[in-house]
TORPA-4810 file (N, C-alpha, C, O; in nm, 3 decimals):
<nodes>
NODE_1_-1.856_-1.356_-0.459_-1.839_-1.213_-0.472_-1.947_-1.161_-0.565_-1.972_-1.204_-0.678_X
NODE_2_-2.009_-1.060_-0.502_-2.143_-1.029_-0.596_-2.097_-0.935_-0.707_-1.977_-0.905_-0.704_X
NODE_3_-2.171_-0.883_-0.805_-2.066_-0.755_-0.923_-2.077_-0.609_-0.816_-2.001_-0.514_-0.834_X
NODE_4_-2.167_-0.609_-0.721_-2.154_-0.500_-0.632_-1.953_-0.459_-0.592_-1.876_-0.363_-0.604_X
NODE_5_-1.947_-0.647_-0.528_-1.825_-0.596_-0.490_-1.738_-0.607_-0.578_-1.645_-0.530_-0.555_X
NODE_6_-1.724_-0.668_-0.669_-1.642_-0.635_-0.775_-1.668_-0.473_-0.818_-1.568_-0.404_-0.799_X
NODE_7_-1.725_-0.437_-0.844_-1.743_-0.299_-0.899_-1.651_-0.197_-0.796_-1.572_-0.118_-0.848_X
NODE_8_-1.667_-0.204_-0.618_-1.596_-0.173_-0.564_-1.470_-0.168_-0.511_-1.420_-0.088_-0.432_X
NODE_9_-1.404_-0.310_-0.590_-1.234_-0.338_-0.583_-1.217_-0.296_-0.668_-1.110_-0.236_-0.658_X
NODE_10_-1.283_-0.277_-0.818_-1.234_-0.212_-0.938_-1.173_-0.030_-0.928_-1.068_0.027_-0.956_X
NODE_11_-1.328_0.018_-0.866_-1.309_0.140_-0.879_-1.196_0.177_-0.750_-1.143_0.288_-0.754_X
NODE_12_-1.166_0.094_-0.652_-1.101_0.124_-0.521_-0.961_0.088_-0.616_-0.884_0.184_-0.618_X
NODE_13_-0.938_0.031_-0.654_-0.828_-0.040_-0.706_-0.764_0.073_-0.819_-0.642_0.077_-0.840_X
NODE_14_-0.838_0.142_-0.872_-0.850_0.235_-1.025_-0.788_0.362_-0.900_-0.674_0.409_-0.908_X
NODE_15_-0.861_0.390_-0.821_-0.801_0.504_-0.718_-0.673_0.524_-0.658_-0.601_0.624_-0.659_X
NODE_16_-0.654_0.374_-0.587_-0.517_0.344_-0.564_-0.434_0.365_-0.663_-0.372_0.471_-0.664_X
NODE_17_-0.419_0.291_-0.744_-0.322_0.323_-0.871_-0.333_0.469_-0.917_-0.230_0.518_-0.964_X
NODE_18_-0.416_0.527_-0.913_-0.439_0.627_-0.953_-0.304_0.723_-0.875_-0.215_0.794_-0.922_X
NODE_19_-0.342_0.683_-0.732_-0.265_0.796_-0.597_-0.114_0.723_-0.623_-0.019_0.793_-0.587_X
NODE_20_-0.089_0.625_-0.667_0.023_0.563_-0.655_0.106_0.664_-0.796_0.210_0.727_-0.778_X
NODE_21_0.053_0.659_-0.891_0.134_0.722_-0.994_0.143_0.867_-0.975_0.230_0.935_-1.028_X
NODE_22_0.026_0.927_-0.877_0.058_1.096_-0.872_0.164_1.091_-0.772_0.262_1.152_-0.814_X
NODE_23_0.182_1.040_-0.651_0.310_1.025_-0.605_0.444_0.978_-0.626_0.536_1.020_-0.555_X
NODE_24_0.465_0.885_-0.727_0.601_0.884_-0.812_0.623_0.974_-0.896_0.737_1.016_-0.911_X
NODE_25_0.497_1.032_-0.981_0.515_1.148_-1.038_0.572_1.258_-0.976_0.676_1.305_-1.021_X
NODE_26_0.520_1.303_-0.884_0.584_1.389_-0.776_0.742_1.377_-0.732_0.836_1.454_-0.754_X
NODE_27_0.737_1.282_-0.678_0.853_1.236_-0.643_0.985_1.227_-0.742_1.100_1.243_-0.702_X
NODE_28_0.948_1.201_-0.875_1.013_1.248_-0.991_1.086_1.414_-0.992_1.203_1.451_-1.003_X
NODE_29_0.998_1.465_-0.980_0.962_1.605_-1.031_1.032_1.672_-0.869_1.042_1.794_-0.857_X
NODE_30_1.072_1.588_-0.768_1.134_1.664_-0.673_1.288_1.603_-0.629_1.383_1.664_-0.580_X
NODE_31_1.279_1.488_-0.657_1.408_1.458_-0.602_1.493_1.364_-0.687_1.588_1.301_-0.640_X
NODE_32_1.447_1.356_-0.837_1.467_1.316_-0.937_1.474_1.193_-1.012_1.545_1.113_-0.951_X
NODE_33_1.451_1.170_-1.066_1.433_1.044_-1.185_1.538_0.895_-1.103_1.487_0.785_-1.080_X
NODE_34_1.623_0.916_-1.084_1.696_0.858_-1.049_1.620_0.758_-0.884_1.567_0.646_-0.887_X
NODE_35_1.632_0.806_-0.818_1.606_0.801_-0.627_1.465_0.766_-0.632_1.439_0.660_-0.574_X
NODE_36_1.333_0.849_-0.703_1.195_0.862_-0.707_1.163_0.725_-0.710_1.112_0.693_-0.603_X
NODE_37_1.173_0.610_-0.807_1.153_0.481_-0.813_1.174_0.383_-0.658_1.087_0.310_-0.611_X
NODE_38_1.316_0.408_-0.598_1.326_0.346_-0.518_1.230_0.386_-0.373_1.170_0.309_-0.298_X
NODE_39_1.241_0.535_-0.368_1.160_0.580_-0.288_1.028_0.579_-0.256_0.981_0.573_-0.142_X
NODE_40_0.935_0.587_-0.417_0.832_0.576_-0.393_0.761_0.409_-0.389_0.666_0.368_-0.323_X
NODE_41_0.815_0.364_-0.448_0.802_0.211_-0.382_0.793_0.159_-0.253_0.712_0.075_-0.216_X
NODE_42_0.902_0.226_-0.170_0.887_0.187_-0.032_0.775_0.299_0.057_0.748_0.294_0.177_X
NODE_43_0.736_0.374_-0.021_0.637_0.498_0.027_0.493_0.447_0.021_0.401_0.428_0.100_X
NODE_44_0.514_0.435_-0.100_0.359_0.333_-0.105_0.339_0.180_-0.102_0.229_0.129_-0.117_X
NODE_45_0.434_0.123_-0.084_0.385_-0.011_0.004_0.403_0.052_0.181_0.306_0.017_0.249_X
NODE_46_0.470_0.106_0.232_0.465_0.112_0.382_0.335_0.158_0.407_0.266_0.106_0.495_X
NODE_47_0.284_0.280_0.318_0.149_0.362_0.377_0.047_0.256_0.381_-0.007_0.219_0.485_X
NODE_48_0.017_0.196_0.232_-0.050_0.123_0.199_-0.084_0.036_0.311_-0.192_0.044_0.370_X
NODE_49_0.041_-0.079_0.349_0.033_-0.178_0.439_-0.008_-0.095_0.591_-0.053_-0.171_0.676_X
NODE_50_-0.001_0.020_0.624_-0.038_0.092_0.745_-0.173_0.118_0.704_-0.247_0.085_0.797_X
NODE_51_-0.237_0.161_0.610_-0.398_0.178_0.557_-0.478_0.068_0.573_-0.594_0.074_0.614_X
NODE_52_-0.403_-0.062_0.532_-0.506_-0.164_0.532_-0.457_-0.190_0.674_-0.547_-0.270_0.697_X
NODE_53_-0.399_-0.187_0.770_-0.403_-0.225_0.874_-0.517_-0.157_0.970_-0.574_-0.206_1.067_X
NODE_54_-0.533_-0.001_0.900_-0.632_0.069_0.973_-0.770_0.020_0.920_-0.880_0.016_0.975_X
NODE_55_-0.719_-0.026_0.760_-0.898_-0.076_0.771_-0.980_-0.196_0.812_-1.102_-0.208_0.824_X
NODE_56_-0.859_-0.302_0.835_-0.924_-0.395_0.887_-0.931_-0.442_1.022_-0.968_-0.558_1.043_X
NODE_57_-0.893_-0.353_1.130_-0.931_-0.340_1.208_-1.034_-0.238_1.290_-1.104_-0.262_1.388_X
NODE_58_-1.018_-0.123_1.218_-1.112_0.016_1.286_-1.269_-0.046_1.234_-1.299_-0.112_1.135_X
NODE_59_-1.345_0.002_1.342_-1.493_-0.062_1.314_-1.576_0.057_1.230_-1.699_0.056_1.230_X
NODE_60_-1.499_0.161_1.157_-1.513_0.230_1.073_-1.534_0.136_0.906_-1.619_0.180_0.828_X
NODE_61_-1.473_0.045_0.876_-1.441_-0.054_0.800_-1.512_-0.202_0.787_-1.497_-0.300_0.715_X
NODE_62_-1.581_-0.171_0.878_-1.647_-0.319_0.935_-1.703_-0.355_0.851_-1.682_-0.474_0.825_X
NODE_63_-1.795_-0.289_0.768_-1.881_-0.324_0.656_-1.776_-0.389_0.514_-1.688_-0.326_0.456_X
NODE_64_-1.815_-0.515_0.491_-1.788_-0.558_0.393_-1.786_-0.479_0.232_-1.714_-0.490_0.133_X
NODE_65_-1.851_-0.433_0.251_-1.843_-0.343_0.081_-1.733_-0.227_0.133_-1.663_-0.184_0.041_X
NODE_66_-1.704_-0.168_0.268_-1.637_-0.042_0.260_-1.474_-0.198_0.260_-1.372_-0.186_0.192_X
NODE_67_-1.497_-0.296_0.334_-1.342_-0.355_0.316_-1.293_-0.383_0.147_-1.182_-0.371_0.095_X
NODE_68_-1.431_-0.428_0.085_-1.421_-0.440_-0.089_-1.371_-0.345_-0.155_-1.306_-0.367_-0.258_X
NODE_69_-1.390_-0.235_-0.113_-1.353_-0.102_-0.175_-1.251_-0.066_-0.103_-1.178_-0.008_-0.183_X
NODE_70_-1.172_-0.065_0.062_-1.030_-0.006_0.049_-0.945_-0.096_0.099_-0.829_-0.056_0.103_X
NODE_71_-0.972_-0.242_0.152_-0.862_-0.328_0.169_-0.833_-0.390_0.017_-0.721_-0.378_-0.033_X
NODE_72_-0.926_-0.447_-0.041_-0.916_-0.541_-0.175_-0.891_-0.428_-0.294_-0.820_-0.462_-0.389_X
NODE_73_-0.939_-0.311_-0.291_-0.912_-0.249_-0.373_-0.830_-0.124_-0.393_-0.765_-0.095_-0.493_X
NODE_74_-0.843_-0.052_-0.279_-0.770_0.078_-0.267_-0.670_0.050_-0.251_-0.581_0.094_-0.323_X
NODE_75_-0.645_-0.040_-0.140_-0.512_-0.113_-0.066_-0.391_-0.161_-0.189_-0.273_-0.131_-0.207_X
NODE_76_-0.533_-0.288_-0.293_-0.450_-0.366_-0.376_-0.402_-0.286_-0.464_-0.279_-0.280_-0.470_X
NODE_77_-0.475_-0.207_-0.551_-0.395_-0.099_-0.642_-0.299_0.040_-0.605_-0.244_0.117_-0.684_X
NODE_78_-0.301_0.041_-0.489_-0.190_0.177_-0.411_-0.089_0.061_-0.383_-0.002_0.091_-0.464_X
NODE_79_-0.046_-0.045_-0.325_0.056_-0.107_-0.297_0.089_-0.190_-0.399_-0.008_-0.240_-0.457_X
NODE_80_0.236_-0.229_-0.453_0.245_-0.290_-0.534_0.351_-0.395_-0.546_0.464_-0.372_-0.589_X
NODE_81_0.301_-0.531_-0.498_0.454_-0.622_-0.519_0.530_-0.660_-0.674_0.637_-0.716_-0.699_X
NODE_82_0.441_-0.613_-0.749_0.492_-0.619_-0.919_0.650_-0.506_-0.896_0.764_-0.540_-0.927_X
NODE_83_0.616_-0.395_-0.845_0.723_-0.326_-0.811_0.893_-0.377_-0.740_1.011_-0.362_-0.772_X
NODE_84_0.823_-0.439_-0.635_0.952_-0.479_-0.543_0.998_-0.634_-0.633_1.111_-0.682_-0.620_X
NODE_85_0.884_-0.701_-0.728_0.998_-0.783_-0.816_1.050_-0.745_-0.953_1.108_-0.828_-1.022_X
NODE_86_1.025_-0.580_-1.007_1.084_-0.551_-1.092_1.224_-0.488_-0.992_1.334_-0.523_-1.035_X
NODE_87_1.225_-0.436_-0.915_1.326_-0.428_-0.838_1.425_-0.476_-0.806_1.541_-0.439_-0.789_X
NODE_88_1.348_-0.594_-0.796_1.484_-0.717_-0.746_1.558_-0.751_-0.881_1.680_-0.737_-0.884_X
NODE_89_1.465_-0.809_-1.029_1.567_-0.805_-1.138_1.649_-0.749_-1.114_1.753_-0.791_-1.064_X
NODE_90_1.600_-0.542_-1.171_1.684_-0.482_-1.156_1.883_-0.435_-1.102_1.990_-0.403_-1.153_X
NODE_91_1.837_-0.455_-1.004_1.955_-0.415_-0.964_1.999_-0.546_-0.884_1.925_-0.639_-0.849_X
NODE_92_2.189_-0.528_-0.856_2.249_-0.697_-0.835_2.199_-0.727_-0.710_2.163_-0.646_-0.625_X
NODE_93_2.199_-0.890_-0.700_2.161_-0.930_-0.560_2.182_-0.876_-0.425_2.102_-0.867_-0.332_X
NODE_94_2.340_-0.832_-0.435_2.343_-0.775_-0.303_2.335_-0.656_-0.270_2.368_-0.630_-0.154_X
NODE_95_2.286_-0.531_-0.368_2.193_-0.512_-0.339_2.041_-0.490_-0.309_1.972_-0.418_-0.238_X
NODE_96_2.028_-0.575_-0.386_1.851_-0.553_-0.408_1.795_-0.620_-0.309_1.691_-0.572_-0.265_X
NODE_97_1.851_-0.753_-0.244_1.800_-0.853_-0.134_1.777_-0.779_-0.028_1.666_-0.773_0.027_X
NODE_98_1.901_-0.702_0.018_1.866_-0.621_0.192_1.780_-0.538_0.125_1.678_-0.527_0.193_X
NODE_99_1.774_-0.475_0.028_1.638_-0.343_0.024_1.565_-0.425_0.030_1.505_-0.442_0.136_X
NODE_100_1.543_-0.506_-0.079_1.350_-0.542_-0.057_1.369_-0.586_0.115_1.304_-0.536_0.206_X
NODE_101_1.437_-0.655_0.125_1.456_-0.717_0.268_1.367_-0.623_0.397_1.272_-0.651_0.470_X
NODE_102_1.473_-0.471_0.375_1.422_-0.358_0.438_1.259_-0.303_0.413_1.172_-0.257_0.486_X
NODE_103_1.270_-0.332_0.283_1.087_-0.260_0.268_1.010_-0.366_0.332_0.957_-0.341_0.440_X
NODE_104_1.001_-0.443_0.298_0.957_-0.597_0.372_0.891_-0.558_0.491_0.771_-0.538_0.507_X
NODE_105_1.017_-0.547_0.604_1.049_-0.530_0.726_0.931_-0.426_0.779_0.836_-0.448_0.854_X
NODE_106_0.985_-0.269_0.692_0.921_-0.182_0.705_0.755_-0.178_0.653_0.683_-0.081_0.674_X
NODE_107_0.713_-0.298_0.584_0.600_-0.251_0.573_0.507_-0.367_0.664_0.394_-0.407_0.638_X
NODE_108_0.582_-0.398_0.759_0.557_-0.546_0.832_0.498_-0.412_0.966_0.401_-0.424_1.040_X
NODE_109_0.566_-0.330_0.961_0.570_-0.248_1.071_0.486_-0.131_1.059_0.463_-0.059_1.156_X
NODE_110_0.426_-0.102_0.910_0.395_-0.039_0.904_0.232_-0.085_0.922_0.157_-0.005_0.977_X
NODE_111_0.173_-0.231_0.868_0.063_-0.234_0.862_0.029_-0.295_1.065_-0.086_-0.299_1.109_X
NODE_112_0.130_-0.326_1.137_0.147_-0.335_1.287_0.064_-0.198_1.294_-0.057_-0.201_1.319_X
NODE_113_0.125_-0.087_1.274_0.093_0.038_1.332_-0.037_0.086_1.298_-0.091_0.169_1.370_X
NODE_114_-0.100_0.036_1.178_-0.243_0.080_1.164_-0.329_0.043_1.235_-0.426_0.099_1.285_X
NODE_115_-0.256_-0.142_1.241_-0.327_-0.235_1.300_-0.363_-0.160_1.444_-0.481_-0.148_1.479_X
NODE_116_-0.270_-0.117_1.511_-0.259_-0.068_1.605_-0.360_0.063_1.636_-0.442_0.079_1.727_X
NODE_117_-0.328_0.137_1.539_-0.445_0.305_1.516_-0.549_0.216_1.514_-0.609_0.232_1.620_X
NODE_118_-0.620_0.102_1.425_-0.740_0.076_1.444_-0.827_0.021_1.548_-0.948_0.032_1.566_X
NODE_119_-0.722_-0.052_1.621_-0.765_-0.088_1.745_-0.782_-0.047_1.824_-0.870_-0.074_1.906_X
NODE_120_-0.697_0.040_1.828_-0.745_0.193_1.952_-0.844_0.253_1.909_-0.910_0.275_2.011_X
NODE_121_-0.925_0.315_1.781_-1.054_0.368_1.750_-1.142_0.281_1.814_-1.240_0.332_1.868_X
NODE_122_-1.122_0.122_1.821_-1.244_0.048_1.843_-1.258_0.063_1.982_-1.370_0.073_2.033_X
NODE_123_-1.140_0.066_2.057_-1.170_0.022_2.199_-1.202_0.225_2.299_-1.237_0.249_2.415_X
NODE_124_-1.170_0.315_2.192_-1.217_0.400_2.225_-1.336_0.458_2.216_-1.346_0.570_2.267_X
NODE_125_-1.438_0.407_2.161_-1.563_0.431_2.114_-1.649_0.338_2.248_-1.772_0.331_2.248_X
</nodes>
């Protein structure tokens, strides 16, 4: 890995996190303190896992420094599994297992569907 691409998972990574906290923030501030945590967790791992699905397949992405900068970095700091295992502490097994279970699921489906958007850009071009 050259410091090029390091420099570009950093700053991609610094962005992500960045978008990740203005949307729990938000999410705070609308549907309250309480719900916002669980919600935005599964908000930004589903998008996330649907983003990197679009980037590593759309030939928009093809270039190695643009994958350094939004699969390794944008991707890694907007999605967060530190989240879904403070989660699981959190709250008792039965329920915390089927949620993460569910986000899981859902973000299994979600990065399918990018996968999917990206493949159709390629084969439409």
């Amino acid at each position: 890995m050259s410091s090029k691409d390091f420099s570009l998972v950093f700053i991609g990574g610094a962005l992500g996190a960045l978008l990740r906290y203005l949307i729990g923030g938000t999410l705070e501030l609308t549907v309250g303190l309480d719900f916002a945590g669980s919600l935005s967790l599964l908000l930004v791992n589903v998008l996330g896992a649907m983003f990197l699905g679009i980037v590593n397949f759309h030939p928009r992405f093809a270039n190695e420094s643009k994958k350094s900068f939004w699969a390794a970095g944008f991707c890694g700091g907007f999605t967060t599994m530190s989240g879904i295992a403070i989660f699981l502490y959190q709250y008792p097994p039965l329920l915390a297992m089927p949620a993460a279970a569910v986000m899981f699921g859902f973000g299994f489906i979600g990065y399918a569907a990018g996968a999917n958007i990206g493949r159709a850009s390629r084969e439409a071009k």
